[in-house]
DRENDO-1510 file (C-alpha; in Angstrom, 1 decimal, always signed):
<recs>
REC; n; res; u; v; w
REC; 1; UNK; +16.1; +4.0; -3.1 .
REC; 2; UNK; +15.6; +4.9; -6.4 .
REC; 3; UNK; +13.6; +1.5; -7.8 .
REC; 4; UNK; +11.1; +2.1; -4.4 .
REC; 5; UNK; +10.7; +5.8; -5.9 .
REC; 6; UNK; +10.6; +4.3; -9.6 .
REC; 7; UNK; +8.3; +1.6; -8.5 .
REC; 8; UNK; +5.9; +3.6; -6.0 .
REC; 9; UNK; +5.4; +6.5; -9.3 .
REC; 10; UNK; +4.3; +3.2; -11.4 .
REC; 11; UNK; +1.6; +2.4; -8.8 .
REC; 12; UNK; +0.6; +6.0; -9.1 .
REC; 13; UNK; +0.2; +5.9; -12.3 .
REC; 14; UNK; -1.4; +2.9; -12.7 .
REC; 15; UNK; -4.2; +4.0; -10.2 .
REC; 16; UNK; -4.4; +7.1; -12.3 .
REC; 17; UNK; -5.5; +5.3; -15.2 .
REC; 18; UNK; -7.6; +2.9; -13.3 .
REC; 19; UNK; -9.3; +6.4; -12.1 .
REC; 20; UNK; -9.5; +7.9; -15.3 .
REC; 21; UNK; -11.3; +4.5; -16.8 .
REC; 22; UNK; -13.9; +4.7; -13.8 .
REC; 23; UNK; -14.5; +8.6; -14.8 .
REC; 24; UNK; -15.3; +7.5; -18.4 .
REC; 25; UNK; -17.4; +4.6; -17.0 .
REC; 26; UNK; -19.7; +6.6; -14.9 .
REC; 27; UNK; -19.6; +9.4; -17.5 .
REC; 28; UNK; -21.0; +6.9; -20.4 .
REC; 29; UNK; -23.1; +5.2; -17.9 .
REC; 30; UNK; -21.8; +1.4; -17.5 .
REC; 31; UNK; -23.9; -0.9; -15.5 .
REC; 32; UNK; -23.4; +0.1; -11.7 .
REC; 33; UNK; -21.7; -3.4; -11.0 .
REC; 34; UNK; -19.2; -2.7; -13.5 .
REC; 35; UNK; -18.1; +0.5; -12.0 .
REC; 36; UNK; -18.3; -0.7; -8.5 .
REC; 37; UNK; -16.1; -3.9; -9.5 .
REC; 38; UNK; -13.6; -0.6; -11.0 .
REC; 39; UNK; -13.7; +1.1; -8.0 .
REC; 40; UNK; -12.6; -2.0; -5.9 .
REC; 41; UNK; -10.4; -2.4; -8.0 .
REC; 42; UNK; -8.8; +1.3; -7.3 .
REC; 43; UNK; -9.1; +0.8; -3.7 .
REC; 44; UNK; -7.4; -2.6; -3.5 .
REC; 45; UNK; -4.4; -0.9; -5.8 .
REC; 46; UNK; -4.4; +1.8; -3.1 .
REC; 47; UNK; -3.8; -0.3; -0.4 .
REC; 48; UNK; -0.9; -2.2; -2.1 .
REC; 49; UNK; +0.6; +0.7; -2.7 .
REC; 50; UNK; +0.4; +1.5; +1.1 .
REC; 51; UNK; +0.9; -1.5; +1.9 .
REC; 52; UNK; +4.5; -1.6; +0.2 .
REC; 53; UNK; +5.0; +2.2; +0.9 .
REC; 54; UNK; +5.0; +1.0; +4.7 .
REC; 55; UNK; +7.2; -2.1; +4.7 .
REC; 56; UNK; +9.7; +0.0; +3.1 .
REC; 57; UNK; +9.1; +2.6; +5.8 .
REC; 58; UNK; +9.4; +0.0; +8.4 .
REC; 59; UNK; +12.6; -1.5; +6.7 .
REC; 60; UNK; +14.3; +1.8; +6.6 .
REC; 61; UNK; +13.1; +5.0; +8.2 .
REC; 62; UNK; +12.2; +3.5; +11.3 .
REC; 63; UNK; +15.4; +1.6; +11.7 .
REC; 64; UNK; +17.2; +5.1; +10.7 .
REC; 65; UNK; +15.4; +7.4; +13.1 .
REC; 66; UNK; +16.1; +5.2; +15.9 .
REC; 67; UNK; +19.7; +5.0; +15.4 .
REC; 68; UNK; +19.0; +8.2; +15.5 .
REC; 69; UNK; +17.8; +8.9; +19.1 .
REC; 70; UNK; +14.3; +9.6; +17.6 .
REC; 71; UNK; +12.4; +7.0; +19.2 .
REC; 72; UNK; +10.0; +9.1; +20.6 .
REC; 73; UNK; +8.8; +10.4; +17.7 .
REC; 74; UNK; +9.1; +7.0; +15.4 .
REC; 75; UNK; +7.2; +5.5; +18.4 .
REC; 76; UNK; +4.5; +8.2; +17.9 .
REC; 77; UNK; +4.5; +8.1; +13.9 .
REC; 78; UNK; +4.0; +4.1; +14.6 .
REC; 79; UNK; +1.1; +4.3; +16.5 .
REC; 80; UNK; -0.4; +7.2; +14.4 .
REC; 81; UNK; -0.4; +5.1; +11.3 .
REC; 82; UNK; -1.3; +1.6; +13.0 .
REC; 83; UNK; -4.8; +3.8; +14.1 .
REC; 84; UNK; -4.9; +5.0; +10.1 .
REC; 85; UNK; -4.5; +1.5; +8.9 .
REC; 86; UNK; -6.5; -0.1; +11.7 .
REC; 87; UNK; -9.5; +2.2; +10.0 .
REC; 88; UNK; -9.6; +1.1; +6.7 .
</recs>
C-alpha cells in the first residue's frame, strides 16, 4: 500500500513540474506548438496516473467492499467512473 501511495505522489509531482514548465512557456511566449505538445504531454501523464490509480482500485477496493456486502454501492461507483472515463 505504501509504494502505490509513494508511487501515485511521484506522478503528482511529476505533472506538477510538467505544469509549472507549461506556465513559464506561455508566460515567455514559446511557439504555440511547443506548448500544446507540453500540454499533451500533461494530459497523457494524467491519464496514466488514472489509469494506474484505477487498476489498483479494481485490484483492491472493489474486491474488499464486496467481501464486504457493499456490492450495491461498488456496483454504482463502477458504473459512475466507467461514464467519467468513457468522457475523456
Amino acid at each position: 500500500m505504501r509504494a502505490q501511495k509513494d508511487d501515485t505522489l511521484r506522478g503528482l509531482s511529476e505533472i506538477e513540474q510538467r505544469v509549472s514548465e507549461l506556465r513559464r512557456m506561455v508566460g515567455e511566449d514559446v511557439y504555440c506548438v511547443d506548448i500544446l505538445r507540453q500540454a499533451y504531454d500533461i494530459r497523457k501523464a494524467i491519464e496514466e496516473l488514472e489509469d494506474r490509480i484505477l487498476q489498483r482500485h479494481l485490484q483492491g477496493c472493489v474486491p474488499e467492499g464486496i467481501k464486504e456486502g457493499k456490492l450495491e454501492a461498488v456496483q454504482q461507483e463502477l458504473l459512475q467512473l466507467y461514464s467519467m472515463v468513457g468522457n475523456r
